[in-house]
C-alpha positions as CSV (number, residue, x, y, z in Angstrom):
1,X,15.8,-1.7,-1.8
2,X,16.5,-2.5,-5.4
3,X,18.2,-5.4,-7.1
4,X,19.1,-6.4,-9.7
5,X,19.7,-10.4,-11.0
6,X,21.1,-11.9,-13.9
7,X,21.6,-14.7,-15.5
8,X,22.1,-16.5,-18.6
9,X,26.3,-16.9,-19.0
10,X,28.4,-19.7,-19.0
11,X,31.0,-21.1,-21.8
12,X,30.6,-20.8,-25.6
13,X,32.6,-22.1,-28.8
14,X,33.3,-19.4,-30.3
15,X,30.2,-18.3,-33.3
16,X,27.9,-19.6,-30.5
17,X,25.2,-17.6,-29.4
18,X,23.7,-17.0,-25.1
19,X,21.5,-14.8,-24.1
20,X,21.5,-12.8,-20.9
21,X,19.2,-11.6,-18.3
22,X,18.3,-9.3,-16.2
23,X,16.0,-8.6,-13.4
24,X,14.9,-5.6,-11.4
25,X,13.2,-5.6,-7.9
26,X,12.1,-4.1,-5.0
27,X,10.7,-1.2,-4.1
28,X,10.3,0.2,-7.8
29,X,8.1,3.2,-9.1
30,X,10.0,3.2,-12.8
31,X,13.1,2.1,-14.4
32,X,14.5,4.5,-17.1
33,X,17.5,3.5,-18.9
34,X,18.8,0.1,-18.3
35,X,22.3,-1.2,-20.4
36,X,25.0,-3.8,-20.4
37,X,28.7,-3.5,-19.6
38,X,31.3,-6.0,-19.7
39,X,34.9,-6.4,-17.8
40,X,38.0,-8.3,-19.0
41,X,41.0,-9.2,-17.3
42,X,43.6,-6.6,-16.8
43,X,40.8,-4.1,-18.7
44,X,38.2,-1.1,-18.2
45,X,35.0,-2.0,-17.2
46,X,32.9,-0.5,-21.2
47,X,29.9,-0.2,-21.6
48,X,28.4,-2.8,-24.2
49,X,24.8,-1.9,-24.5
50,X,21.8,1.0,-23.7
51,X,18.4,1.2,-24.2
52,X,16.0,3.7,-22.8
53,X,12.9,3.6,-21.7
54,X,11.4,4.5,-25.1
55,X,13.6,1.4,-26.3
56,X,16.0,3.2,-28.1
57,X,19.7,1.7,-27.8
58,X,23.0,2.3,-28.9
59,X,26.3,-0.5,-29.0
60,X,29.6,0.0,-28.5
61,X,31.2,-0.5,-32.1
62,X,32.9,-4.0,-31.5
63,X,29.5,-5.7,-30.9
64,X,27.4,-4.1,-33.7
65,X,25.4,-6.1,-35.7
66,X,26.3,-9.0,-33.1
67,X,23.9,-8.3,-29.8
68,X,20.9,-7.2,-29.7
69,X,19.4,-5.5,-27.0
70,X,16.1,-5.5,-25.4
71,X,13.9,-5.0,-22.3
72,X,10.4,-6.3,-21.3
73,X,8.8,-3.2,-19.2
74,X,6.0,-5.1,-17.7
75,X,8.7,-7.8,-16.2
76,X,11.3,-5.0,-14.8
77,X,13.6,-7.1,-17.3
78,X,16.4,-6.4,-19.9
79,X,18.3,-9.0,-22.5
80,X,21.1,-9.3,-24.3
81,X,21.3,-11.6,-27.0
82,X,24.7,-12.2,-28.2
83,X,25.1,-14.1,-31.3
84,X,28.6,-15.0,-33.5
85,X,30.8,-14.7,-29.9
86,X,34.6,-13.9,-30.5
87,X,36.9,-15.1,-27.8
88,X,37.2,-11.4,-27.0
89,X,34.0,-10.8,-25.4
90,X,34.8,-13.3,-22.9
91,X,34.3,-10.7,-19.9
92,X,32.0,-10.4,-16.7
93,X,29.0,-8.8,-17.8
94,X,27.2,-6.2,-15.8
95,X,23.7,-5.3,-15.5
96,X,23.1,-1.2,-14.8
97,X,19.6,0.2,-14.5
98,X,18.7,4.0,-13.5
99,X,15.8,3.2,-11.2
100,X,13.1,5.6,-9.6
101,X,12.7,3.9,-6.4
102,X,10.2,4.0,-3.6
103,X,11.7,4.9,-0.2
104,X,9.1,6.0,2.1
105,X,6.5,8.0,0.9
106,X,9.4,9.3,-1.1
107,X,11.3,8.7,-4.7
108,X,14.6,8.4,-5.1
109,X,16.6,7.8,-8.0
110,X,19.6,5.2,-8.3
111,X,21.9,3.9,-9.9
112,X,21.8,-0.3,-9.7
113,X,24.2,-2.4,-10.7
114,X,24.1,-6.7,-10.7
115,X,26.5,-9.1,-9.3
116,X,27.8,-9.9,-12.5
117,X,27.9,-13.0,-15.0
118,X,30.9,-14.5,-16.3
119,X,30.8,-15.5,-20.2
120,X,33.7,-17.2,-22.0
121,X,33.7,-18.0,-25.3
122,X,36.6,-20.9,-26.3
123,X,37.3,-23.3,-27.9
């Protein structure tokens, strides 16, 4: 009914910058908050990023002052730019939307998450 797609990792030296994507569709009505998590190996998936749908966000502490993020209402789409990379934040990052979705002559709401993109930062 609902997916969600990104894009935008790869490998980085660390200081380097990427930006990531993410795109909503389907059978949408409205998208509320959208955010970014990230996974390591042998970790807790955490949540890196929120924003609302007022565009208010919050970061976890470790990437504060480092990514940025931001959504585009009128594409269904959310970013995360990511500047100054540490090897640490090499992780699988997750897209996660709360979405109002059209089932029927229904709404329902759900909880989407995307496939996942893999970002390593090295040297």
């Amino acid at each position: 009914q609902v997916q969600l797609v990104e894009s935008g990792g790869g490998r980085v030296q660390p200081g380097g910058s990427l930006r990531l994507s993410c795109a909503a569709s389907g059978s949408i009505f409205s998208i509320n908050a959208m955010g970014w998590y990230r996974q390591a190996p042998g970790k807790e998936r955490e949540l890196v990023a929120h924003i609302t749908s007022g565009s208010r966000t919050n970061y976890v502490n470790s990437v504060t002052g480092r990514f940025i993020i931001s959504r585009d209402n009128g594409k269904n789409t959310v970013y995360l730019q990511m500047n100054s990379l540490k090897p640490e934040d090499t992780a699988v990052y997750y897209c996660n939307a709360d979405v109002v979705a059209i089932v029927g002559l229904t709404e329902r709401y759900l909880e989407v998450w995307g496939q996942g993109t893999l970002v390593t930062v090295s040297a």
